[in-house]
ZAMARGU-4260 file (C-alpha; in steps of 0.2 Angstrom, whole numbers, plus 5000, padded with zeros to 4 digits):
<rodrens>
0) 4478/4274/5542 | 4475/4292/5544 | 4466/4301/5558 | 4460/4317/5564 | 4462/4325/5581
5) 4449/4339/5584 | 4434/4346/5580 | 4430/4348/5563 | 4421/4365/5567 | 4430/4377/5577
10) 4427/4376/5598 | 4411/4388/5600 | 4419/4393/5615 | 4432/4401/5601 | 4422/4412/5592
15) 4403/4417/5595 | 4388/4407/5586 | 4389/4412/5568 | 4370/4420/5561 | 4367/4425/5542
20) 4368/4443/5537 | 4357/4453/5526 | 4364/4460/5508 | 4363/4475/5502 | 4347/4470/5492
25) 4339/4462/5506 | 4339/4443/5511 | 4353/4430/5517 | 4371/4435/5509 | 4387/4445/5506
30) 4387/4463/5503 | 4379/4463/5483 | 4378/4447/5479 | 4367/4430/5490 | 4374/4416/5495
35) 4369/4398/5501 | 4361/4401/5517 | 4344/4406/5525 | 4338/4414/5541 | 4327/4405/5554
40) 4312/4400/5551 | 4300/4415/5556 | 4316/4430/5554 | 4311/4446/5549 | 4321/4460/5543
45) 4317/4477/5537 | 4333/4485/5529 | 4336/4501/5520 | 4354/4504/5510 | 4360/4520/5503
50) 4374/4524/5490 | 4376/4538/5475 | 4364/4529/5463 | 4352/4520/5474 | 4341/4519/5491
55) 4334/4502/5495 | 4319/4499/5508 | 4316/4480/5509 | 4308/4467/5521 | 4316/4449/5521
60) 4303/4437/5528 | 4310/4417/5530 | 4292/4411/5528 | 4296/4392/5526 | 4313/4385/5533
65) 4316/4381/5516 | 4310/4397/5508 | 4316/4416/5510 | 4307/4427/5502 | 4310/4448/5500
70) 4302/4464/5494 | 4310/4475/5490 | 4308/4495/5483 | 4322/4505/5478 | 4322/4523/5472
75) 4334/4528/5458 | 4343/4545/5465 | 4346/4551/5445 | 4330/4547/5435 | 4311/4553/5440
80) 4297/4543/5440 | 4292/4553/5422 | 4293/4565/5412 | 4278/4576/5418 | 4281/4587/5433
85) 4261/4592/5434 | 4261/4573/5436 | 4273/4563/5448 | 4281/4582/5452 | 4301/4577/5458
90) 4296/4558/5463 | 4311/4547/5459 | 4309/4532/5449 | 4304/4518/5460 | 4310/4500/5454
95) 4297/4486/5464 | 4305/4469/5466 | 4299/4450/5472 | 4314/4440/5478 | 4314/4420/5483
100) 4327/4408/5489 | 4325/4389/5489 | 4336/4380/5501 | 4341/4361/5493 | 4353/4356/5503
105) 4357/4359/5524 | 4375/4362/5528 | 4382/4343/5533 | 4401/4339/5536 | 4404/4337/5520
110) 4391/4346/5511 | 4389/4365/5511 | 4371/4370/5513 | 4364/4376/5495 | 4350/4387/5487
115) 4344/4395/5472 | 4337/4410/5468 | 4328/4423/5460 | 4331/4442/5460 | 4317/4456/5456
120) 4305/4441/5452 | 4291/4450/5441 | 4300/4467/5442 | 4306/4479/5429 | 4320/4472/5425
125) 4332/4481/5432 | 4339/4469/5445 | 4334/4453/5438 | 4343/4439/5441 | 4345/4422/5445
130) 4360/4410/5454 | 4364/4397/5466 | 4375/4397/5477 | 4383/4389/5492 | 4390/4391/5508
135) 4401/4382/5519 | 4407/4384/5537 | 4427/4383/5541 | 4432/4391/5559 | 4426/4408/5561
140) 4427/4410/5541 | 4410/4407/5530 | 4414/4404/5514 | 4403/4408/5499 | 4405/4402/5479
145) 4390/4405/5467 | 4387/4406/5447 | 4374/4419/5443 | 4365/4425/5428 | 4356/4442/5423
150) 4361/4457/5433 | 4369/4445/5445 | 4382/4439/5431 | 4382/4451/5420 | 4402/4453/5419
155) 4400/4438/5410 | 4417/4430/5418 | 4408/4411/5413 | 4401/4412/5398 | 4390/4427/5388
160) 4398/4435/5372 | 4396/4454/5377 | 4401/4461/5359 | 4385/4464/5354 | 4376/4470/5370
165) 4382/4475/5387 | 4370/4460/5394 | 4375/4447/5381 | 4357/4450/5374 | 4347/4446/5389
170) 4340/4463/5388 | 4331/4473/5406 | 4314/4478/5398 | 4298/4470/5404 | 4282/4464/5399
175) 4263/4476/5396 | 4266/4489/5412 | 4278/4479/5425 | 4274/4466/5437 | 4273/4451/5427
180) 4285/4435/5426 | 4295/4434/5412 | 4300/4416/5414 | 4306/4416/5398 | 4321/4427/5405
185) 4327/4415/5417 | 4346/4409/5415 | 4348/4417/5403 | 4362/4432/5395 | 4377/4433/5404
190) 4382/4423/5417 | 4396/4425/5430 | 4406/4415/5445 | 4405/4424/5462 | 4412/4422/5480
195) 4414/4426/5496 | 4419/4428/5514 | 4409/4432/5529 | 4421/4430/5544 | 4414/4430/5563
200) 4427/4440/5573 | 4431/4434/5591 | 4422/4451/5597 | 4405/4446/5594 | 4397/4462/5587
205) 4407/4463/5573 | 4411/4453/5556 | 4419/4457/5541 | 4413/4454/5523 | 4425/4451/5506
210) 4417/4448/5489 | 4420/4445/5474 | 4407/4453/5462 | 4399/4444/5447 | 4394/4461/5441
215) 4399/4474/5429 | 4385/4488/5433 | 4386/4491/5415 | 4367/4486/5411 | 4361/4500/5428
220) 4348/4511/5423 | 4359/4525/5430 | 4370/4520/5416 | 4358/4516/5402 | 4346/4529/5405
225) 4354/4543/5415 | 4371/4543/5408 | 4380/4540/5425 | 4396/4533/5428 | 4397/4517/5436
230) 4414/4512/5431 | 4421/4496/5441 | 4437/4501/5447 | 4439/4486/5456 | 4428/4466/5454
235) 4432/4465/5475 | 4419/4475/5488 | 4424/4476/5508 | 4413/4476/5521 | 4409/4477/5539
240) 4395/4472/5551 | 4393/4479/5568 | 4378/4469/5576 | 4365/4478/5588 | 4359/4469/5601
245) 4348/4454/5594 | 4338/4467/5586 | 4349/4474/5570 | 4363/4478/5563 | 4374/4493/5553
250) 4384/4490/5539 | 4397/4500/5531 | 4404/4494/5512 | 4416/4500/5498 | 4410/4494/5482
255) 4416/4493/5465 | 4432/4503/5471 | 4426/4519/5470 | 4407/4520/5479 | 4402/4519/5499
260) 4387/4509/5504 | 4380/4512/5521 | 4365/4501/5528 | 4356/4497/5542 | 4341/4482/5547
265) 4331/4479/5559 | 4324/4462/5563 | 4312/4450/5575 | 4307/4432/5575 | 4289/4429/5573
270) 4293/4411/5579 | 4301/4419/5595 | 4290/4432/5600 | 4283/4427/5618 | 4267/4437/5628
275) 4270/4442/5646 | 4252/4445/5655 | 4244/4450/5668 | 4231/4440/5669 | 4218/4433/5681
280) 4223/4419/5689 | 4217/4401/5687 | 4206/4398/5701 | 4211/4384/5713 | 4199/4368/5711
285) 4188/4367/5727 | 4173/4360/5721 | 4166/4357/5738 | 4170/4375/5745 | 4151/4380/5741
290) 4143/4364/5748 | 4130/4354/5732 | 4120/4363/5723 | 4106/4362/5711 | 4101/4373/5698
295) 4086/4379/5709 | 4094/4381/5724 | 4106/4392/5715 | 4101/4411/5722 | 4099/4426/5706
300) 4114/4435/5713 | 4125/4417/5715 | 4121/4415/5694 | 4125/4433/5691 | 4142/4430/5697
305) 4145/4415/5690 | 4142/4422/5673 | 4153/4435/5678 | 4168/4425/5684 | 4165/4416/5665
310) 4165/4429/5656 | 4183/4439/5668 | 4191/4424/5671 | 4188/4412/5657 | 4185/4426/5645
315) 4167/4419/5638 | 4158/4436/5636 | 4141/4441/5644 | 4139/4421/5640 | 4119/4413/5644
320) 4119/4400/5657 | 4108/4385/5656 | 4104/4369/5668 | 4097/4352/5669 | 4098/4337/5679
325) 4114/4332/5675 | 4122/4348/5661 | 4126/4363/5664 | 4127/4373/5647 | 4139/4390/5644
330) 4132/4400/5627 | 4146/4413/5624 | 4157/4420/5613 | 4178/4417/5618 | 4185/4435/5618
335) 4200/4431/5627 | 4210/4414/5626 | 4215/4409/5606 | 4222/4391/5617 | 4203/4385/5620
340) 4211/4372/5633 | 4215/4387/5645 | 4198/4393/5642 | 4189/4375/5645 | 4201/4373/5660
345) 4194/4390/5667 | 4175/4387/5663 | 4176/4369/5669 | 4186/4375/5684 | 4171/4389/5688
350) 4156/4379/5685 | 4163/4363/5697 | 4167/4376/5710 | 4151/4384/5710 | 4144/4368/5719
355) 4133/4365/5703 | 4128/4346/5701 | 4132/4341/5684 | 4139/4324/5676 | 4144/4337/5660
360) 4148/4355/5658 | 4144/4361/5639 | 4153/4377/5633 | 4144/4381/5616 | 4154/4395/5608
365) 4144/4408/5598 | 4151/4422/5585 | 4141/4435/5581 | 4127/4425/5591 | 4129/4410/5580
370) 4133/4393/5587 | 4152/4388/5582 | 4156/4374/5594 | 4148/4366/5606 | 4163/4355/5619
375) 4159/4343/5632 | 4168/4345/5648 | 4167/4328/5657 | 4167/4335/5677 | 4172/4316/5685
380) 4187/4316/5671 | 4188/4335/5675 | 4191/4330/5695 | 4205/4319/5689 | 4215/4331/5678
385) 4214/4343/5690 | 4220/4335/5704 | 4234/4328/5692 | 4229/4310/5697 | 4238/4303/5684
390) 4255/4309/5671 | 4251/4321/5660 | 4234/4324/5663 | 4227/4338/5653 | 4211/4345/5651
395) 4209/4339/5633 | 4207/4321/5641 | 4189/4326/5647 | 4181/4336/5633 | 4175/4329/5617
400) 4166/4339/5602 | 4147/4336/5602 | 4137/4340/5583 | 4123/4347/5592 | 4122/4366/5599
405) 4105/4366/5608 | 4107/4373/5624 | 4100/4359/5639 | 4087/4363/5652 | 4083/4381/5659
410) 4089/4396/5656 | 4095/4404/5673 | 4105/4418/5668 | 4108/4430/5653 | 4115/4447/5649
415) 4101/4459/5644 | 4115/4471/5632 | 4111/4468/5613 | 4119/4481/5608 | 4140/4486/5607
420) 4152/4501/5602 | 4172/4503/5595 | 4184/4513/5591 | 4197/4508/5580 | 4212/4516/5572
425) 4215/4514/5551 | 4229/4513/5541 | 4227/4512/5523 | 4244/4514/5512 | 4250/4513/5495
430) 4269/4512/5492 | 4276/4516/5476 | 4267/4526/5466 | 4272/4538/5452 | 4261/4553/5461
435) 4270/4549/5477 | 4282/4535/5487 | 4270/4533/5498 | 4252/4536/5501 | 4242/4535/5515
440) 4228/4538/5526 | 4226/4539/5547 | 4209/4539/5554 | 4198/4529/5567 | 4180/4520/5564
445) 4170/4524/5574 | 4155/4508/5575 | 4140/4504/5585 | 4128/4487/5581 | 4111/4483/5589
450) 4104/4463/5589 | 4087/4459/5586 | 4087/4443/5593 | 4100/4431/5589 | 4098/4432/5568
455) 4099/4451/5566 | 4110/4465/5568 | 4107/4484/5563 | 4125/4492/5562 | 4135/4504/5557
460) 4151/4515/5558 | 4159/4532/5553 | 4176/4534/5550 | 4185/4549/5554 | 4200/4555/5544
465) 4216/4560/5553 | 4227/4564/5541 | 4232/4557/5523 | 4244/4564/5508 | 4230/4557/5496
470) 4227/4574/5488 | 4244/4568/5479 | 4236/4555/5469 | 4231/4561/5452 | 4226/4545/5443
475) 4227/4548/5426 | 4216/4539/5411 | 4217/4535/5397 | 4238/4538/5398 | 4242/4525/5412
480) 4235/4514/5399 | 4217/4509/5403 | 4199/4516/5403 | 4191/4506/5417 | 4177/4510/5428
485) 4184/4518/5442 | 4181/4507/5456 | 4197/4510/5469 | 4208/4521/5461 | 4194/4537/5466
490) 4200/4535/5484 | 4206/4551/5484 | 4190/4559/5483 | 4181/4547/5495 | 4197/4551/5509
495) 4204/4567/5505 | 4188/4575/5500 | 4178/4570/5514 | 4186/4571/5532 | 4169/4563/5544
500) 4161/4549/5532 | 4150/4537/5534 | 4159/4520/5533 | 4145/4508/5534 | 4129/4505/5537
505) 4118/4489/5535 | 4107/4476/5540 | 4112/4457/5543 | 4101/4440/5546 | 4115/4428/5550
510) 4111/4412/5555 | 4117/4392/5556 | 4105/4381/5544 | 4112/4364/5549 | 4127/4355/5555
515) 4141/4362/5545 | 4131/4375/5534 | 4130/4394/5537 | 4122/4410/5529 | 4121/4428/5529
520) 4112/4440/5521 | 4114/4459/5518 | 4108/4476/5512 | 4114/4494/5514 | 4129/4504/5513
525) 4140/4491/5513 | 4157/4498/5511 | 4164/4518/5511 | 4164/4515/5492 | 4150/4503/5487
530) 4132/4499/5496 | 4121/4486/5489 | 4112/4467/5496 | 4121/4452/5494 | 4122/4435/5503
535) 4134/4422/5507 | 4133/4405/5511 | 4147/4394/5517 | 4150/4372/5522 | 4162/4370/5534
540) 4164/4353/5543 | 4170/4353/5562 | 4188/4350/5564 | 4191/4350/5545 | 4205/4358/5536
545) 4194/4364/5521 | 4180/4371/5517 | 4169/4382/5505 | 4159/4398/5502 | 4152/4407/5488
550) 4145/4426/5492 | 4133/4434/5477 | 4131/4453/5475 | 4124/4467/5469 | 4130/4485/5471
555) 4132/4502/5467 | 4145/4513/5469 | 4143/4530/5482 | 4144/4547/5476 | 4159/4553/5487
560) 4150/4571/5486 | 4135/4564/5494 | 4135/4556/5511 | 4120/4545/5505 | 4121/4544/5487
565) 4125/4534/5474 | 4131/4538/5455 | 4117/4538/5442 | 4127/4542/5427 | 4141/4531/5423
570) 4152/4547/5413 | 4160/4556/5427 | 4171/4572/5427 | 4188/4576/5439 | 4191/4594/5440
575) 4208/4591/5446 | 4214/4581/5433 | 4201/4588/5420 | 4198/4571/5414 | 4181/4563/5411
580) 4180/4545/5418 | 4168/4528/5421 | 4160/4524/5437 | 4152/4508/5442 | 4131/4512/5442
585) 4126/4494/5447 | 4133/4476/5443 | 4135/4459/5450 | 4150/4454/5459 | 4152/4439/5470
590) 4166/4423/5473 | 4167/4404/5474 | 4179/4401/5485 | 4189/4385/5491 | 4200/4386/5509
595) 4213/4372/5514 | 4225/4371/5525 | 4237/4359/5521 | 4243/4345/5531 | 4260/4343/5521
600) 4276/4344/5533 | 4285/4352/5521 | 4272/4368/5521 | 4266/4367/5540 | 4252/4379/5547
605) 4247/4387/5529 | 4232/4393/5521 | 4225/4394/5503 | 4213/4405/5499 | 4206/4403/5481
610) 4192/4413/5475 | 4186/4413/5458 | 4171/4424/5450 | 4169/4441/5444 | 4176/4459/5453
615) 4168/4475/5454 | 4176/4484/5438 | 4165/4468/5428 | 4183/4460/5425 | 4183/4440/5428
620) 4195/4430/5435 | 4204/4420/5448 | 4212/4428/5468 | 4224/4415/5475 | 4228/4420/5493
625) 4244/4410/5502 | 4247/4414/5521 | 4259/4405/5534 | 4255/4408/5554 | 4268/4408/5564
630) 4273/4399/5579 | 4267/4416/5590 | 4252/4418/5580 | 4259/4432/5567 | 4250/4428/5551
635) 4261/4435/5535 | 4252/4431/5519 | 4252/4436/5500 | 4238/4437/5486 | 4237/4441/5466
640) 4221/4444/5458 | 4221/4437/5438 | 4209/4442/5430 | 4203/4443/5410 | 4211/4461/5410
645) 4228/4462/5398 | 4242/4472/5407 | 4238/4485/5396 | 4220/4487/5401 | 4225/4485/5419
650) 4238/4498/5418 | 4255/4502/5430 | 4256/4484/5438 | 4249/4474/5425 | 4238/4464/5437
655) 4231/4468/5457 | 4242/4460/5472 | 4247/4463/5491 | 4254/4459/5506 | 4248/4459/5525
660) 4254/4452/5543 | 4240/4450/5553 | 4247/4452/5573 | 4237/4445/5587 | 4233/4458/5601
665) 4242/4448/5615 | 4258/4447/5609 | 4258/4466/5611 | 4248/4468/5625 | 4249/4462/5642
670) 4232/4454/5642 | 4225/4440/5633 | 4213/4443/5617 | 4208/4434/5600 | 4208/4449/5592
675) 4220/4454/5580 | 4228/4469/5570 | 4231/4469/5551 | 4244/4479/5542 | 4242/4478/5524
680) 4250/4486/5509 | 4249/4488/5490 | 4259/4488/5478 | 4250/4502/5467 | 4230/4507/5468
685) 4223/4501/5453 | 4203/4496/5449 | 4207/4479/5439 | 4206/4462/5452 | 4196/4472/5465
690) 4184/4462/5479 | 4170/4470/5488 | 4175/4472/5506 | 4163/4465/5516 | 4158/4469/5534
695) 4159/4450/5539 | 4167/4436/5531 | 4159/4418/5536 | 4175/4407/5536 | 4182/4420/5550
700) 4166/4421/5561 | 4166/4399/5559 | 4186/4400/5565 | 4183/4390/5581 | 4178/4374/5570
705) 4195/4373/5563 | 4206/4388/5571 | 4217/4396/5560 | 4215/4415/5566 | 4212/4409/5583
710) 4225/4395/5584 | 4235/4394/5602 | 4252/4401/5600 | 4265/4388/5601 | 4278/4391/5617
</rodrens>
């Protein structure tokens, strides 16, 4: 009988903890080619890789921990964007690709841990690919072996005849004007074996990469187009990684015998990011500091500084403060706390200190002065969590949700402000363009809103320009291939034209008409591009993880030479560009829509957005909107707009998509907030697959019934 002394694994007192390192194209793998393995769940890595012929920017994003997904850009150092220097000047050409990896198996004793992928998924074809691979531990060494196909195995060392074409007749065009999936595509042409080793040195910083390539780089635009030399000296590419810290890393590669590579990433965890606050503290529970009180007995002042401690402590803002005999009712909006638990330990921790006799405290939280929830704190249950009379008592044990949001009793105390201000900074960006890389606009809006009771608001905002490279953008029609009404792509004239605009301005009635049904309805200037009236009306059951809205407009688009105008004439002419063009003069636009958040363990803490109707260039169609949250609150999501347009009518992009992260204020602050911060950016400006953007969106005011923008961050 045969036995085995040891580890199977080497000590890990031997060599540090092995993590996966980033490719040259961005996500998990060797220098060129992937391998089996996937980051963390939550791992986020922004990379940027230069050589002769190409520069790579990428962001690697492990959404799922079973899915990796990357974008990428990558600018071609010897071709231009086109042929026309009056047009994208000495812009290089810019190839824009998806990538995803699908784990299948995790690394067991026997089993090495395996994926399969896609490379420039709905690109232009230059880097697209597909493989699997796998990857298995030994010691210190990680060791790689994968069959690829496209330009991943494109030697064709496994099978592809490449006597009639350098790509065994896969071919590295595309469909209508980019951006679409040519699934057709897949697996097929050459196809290559590829290996590799990733070894962990005993000094922790550094690893060294060898790889064997499953390329020939004979296909490469550089090659095809520019008449570059790529030769392949050599099917072997070195490498080595110096680690920084735990937040990136430099690399240093000689490829294909002849070419130096030199790359560095940056990274974070969204799953790992912790706040550290200064915050108030809890208030010690001493409910018989103050003596019994009723509601009457209560001085003016005593109520004023209960509402104050509310609204500093347990962050319900400027909240309304009813009584009766036995409830004391909170109406407020939560500014502060996304974990509502902290807040009703707070509030419940206030009220019963105040002396207040009350079987039950209420906390009825409003937004935009509609009622959202309305909780039941039980104060006898509220005595026994908080003395910690039994295990585990938390405050969830003595609340419970209650249908009805009428306020109880009296109204003691109320803040007399119905009216607010802000400042907030802007970032709209555009990257990879043919004008320019990258477009964008810096600015700060600049709002103000006034109530009218609890149903109407007068507001309104002016954005104030900073500074954006948007006089670069010379939209083109009919050449890039489309004659639509220009809807978005005349942002240049609304941003670049104009430095102090009027962003907004319009009158709202909002308002709860039963349980789970809310409305609002709206008139004005409803966007810096588009002013109008429209309504919205959406159900949304408590505690539920769907819901659904459908909003119904009509609008016009502004004259950006007018601060108050709007088009008449739907034939317009650019100057610039000495092109006449189409604007929008009036049309519906509006969107059913359907939110779930699925309860499946295999796609935890997800949300699907799926609107269908009709956009503002008059195109019809379906918007599917995917976002994961994170363990810290971070928010990454992803949308694509199909709509009736053909890729040709669309133009460069052949159909409208984006990405966002949506951070919370307080994991980069060192206070508590539910607000947050969105960084968005799009592929290409384009007019096809475009919404009308709204001042307020029902399912985000509603949050609080079944958080998903407010949901507690997980420690």
């Amino acid at each position: 009988m045969l036995t085995f002394a040891g580890n199977a694994h080497a000590d890990e007192f031997s060599y540090p903890h092995f993590e996966p390192s980033q490719s040259d194209f961005g996500g998990v793998g060797l220098i060129q080619m992937p391998s089996g393995r996937v980051a963390k769940e939550g791992e986020l890595t922004l990379g940027a890789t230069y050589n002769n012929e190409y520069l790579h920017y990428n962001v690697s994003l492990q959404l799922l921990p079973w899915l990796e997904t990357t974008i990428r850009y990558t600018l071609v150092n010897d071709l231009l964007y086109s042929d026309n220097p009056d047009f994208s000047a000495d812009t290089k050409y810019t190839d824009k690709g998806i990538d995803f990896k699908v784990r299948l198996l995790e690394e067991s004793y026997w089993l090495p841990e395996t994926a399969f992928g896609i490379r420039d998924f709905g690109g232009t074809g230059l880097f697209d690919g597909e493989y699997i691979a796998a990857s298995k531990h030994i010691g210190p060494f990680d060791v790689t072996l994968g069959i690829g196909w496209g330009y991943i195995g494109n030697s064709g060392n496994l099978t592809g005849d490449k006597s009639g074409s350098i790509d065994c007749g896969r071919g590295t065009g595309y469909k209508g004007n980019g951006g679409s999936v040519d699934f057709e595509r897949w697996f097929t042409g050459c196809s290559a074996v590829f290996g590799g080793v990733e070894y962990q040195s005993p000094w922790q910083p550094l690893r060294l990469k060898l790889e064997y390539d499953g390329n020939d780089y004979l296909s490469d635009f550089p090659v095809t187009r520019g008449g570059i030399d790529m030769t392949q000296d050599s099917k072997f590419n070195y490498g080595v990684l110096y680690r920084l810290g735990n937040w990136g890393d430099a690399r240093l590669s000689y490829e294909r015998g002849n070419t130096w590579t030199f790359g560095v990433n940056l990274n974070t965890n969204f799953n790992k990011l912790r706040t550290m606050w200064h915050d108030e503290p809890l208030p010690t529970y001493q409910p018989s500091q103050h003596g019994k009180k009723t509601a009457e007995t209560l001085t003016a002042s005593e109520w004023e500084q209960l509402a104050q401690d509310l609204h500093q402590i347990a962050g319900y803002e400027d909240p309304k403060l009813y009584a009766s005999d036995d409830t004391v009712t909170v109406v407020a909006p939560q500014t502060k706390y996304r974990n509502r638990d902290e807040a009703h330990l707070r509030a419940g921790t206030i009220l019963a200190n105040s002396g207040l006799q009350a079987d039950t405290y209420r906390i009825i939280e409003t937004a935009n002065h509609q009622a959202v929830t309305d909780t039941n704190i039980d104060s006898h249950q509220l005595t026994k969590v908080a003395n910690h009379e039994y295990f585990g008592a938390k405050i969830s044990d003595a609340t419970t949700l209650n249908p009805s949001t009428k306020p109880d009793g009296k109204l003691y105390a109320k803040s007399d402000k119905n009216w607010d201000v802000s400042l907030s900074p802007t970032l709209q960006q555009s990257i990879g363009g043919s004008e320019n890389f990258y477009l964008f606009n810096i600015g700060i809006n600049a709002g103000a809103n006034y109530w009218f009771g609890d149903h109407v608001e007068l507001s309104g905002g002016v954005y104030f320009n900073i500074y954006d490279n948007y006089d670069k953008f010379l939209y083109e029609v009919p050449p890039d291939g489309t004659d639509l009404k220009r809807v978005r792509t005349l942002v240049r004239q609304y941003i670049n034209d104009n430095p102090v605009r009027m962003d907004n301005l319009q009158l709202t009635w909002m308002d709860r008409l039963a349980e789970n049904w809310y409305a609002q309805t709206y008139g004005g200037y409803l966007e810096m591009m588009f002013g109008g009236v429209g309504g919205e009306l959406l159900y949304r059951p408590q505690n539920s993880n769907w819901a659904f809205g459908l909003d119904l407009n009509y609008v016009i688009q502004r004259d950006p030479d007018s601060q108050f105008g709007f088009f008449s004439e739907e034939v317009q002419f650019d100057p610039i560009t000495n092109r006449h063009y189409r604007v929008q003069t009036g049309a519906p636009t509006g969107h059913m829509t359907a939110y779930y958040q699925p309860q499946w363990q295999w796609l935890p803490n997800t949300l699907f957005k799926v609107s269908v109707g009709q956009y503002l260039t008059e195109d019809k169609g379906i918007t599917i909107d995917f976002s994961k949250q994170f363990d810290s609150g971070v928010i990454a999501g992803a949308f694509a707009a199909i709509t009736d347009l053909s890729a040709e009518e669309f133009g460069e992009g052949s159909f409208n998509k984006g990405f966002y992260i949506s951070i919370p204020f307080d994991v980069m602050t060192v206070k508590p907030s539910t607000n947050r911060a969105t960084i968005s950016w799009l592929p290409l400006s384009r007019d096809g697959g475009q919404m009308l953007n709204r001042k307020y969106q029902l399912y985000s005011i509603t949050d609080a019934r079944s958080p998903w923008y407010g949901r507690k961050a997980i420690n």
